[in-house]
C-alpha positions as CSV (number, residue, x, y, z in Angstrom):
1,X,-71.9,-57.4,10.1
2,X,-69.0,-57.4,7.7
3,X,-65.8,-56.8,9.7
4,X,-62.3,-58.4,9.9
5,X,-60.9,-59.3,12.5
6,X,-57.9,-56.9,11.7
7,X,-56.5,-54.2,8.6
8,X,-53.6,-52.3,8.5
9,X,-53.6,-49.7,6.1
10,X,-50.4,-47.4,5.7
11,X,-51.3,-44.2,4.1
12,X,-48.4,-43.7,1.9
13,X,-50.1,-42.1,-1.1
14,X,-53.5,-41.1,-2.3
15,X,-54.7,-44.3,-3.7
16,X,-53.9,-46.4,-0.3
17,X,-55.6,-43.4,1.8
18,X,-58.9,-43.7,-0.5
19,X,-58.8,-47.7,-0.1
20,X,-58.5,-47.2,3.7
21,X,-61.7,-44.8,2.9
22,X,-63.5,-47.8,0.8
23,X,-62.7,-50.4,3.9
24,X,-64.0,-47.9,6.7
25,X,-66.8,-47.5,4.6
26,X,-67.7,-50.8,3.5
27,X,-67.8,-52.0,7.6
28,X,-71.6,-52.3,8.6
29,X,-70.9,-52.1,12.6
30,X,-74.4,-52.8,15.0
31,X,-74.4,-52.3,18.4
32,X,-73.7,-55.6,19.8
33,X,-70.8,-55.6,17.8
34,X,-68.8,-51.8,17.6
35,X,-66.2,-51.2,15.5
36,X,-62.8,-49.0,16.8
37,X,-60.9,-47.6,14.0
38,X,-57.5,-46.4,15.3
39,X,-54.9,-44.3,13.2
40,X,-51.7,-43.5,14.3
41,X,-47.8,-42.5,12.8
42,X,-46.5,-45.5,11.6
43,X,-43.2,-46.0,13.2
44,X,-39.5,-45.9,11.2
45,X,-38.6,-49.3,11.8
46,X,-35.4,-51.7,10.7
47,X,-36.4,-52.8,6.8
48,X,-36.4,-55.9,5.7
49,X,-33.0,-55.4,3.7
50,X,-31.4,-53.7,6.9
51,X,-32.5,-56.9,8.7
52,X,-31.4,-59.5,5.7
53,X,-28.1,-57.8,6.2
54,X,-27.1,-57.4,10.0
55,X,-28.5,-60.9,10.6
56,X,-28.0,-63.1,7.7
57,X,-24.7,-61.7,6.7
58,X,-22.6,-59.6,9.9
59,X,-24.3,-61.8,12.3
60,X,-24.5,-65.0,10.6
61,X,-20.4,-64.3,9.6
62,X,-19.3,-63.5,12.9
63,X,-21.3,-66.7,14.5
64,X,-19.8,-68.9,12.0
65,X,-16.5,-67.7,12.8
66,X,-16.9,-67.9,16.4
67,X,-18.9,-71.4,16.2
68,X,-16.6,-72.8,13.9
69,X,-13.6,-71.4,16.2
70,X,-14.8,-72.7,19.4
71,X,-15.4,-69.5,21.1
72,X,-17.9,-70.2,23.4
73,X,-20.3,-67.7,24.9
74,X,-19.7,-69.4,27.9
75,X,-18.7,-73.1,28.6
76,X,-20.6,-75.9,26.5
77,X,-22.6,-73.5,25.1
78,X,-22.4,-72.1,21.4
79,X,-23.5,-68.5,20.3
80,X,-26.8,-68.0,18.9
81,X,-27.6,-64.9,17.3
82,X,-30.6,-63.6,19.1
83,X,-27.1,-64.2,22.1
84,X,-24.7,-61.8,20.0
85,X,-27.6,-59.5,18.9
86,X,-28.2,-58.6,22.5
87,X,-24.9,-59.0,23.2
88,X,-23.4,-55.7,20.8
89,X,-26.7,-54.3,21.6
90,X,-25.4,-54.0,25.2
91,X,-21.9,-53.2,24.1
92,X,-22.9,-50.6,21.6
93,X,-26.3,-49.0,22.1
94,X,-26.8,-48.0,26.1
95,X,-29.2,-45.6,26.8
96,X,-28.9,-45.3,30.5
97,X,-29.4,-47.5,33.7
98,X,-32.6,-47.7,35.8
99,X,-33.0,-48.6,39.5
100,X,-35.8,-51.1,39.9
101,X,-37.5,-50.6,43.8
102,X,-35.9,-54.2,44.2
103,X,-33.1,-52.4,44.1
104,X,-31.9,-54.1,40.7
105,X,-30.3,-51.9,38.5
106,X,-31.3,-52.9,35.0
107,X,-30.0,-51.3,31.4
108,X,-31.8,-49.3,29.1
109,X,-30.7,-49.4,25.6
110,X,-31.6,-48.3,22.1
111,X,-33.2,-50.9,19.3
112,X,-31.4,-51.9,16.4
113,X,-35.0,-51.8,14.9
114,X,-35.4,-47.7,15.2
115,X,-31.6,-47.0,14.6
116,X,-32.1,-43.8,11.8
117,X,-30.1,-44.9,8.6
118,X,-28.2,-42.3,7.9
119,X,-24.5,-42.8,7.5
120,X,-23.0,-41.4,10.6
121,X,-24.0,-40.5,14.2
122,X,-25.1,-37.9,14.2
123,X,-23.2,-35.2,15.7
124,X,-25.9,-32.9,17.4
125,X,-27.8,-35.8,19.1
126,X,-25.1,-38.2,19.0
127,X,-28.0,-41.0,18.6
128,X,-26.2,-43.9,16.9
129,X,-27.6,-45.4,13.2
130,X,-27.7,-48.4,11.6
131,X,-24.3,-48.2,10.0
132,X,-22.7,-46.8,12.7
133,X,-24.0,-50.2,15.1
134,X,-22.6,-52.4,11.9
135,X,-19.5,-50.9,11.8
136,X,-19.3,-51.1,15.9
137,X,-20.1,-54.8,15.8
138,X,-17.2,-55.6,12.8
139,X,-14.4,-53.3,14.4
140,X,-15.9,-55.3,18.0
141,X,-15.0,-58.7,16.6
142,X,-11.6,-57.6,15.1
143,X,-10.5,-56.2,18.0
144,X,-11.8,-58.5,20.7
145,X,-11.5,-62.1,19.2
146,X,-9.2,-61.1,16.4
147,X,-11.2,-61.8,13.1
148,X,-12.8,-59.7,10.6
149,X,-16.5,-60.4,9.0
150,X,-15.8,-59.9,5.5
151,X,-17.5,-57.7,3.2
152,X,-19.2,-59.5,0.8
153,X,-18.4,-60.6,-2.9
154,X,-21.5,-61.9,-4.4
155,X,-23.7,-59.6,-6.0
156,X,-27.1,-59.9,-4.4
157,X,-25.0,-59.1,-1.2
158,X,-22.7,-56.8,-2.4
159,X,-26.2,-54.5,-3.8
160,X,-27.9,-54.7,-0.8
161,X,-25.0,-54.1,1.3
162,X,-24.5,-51.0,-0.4
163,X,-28.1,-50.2,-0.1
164,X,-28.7,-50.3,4.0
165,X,-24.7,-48.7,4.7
166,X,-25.0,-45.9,2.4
């Protein structure tokens, strides 16, 4: 049997739908060993330049600021980012609450990974974007610890700044 363990195939255009074809085609399954082909919508997720962004440049300023100011996120203990990601997350991106049958009343909350990348919120669904949540998270740290995260100045940052806020 020829199989790997695993391929993803996106089907963007014709020439990646007919090499999805080739591999589905080219897989000699037996029965002791089936094969399950699965195809599904691939889902809009945060790009690699939207990530780059929020957390090697907003994040990565505002937790060298803090760091480097001695704000603590609590006593002894320095901010991380994944600690500010969820952090804003909570502030900014609340969904809704949920009563556990313990009783515990836990947060539901949209991902920064599917936030849409248009511009603004949008105004009929009021779901929040990705440059929405960035600007959120820079007017957050102006107003509550009193600094701003810079835009940037060098080119590579500057272009793809540009790129993921619109």
């Amino acid at each position: 049997m020829t199989s790997p363990n695993k391929i993803e195939k996106w089907l963007i255009n014709e020439k990646i739908k007919q090499d999805a074809i080739d591999v589905i085609k080219a897989i000699e399954p037996d029965s002791e060993h089936p094969i399950r082909v699965v195809i599904h919508d691939k889902k809009i997720t945060r790009s690699e330049k939207q990530n780059k962004y929020l957390f090697g440049w907003v994040y990565g300023c505002a937790l060298s600021i803090l760091n480097d100011s001695g704000i603590e996120l609590k006593p002894g203990m320095a901010w991380t980012k994944d600690a500010f990601h969820s952090a804003m997350a909570e502030t900014f991106l609340i969904k809704g609450e949920y009563e556990l049958p313990s009783g515990r009343i836990i947060t539901i909350r949209h991902s920064t990974a599917n936030l849409p990348k248009k511009s603004k919120k949008s105004e009929e669904s009021n779901e929040p974007t990705f440059p929405w949540y960035v600007e959120q998270v820079k007017q957050f740290c102006e107003q509550h610890w009193g600094f701003q995260i810079p835009d940037p100045v060098s080119p590579q940052w500057v272009s793809l700044m540009e790129e993921v806020m619109g």
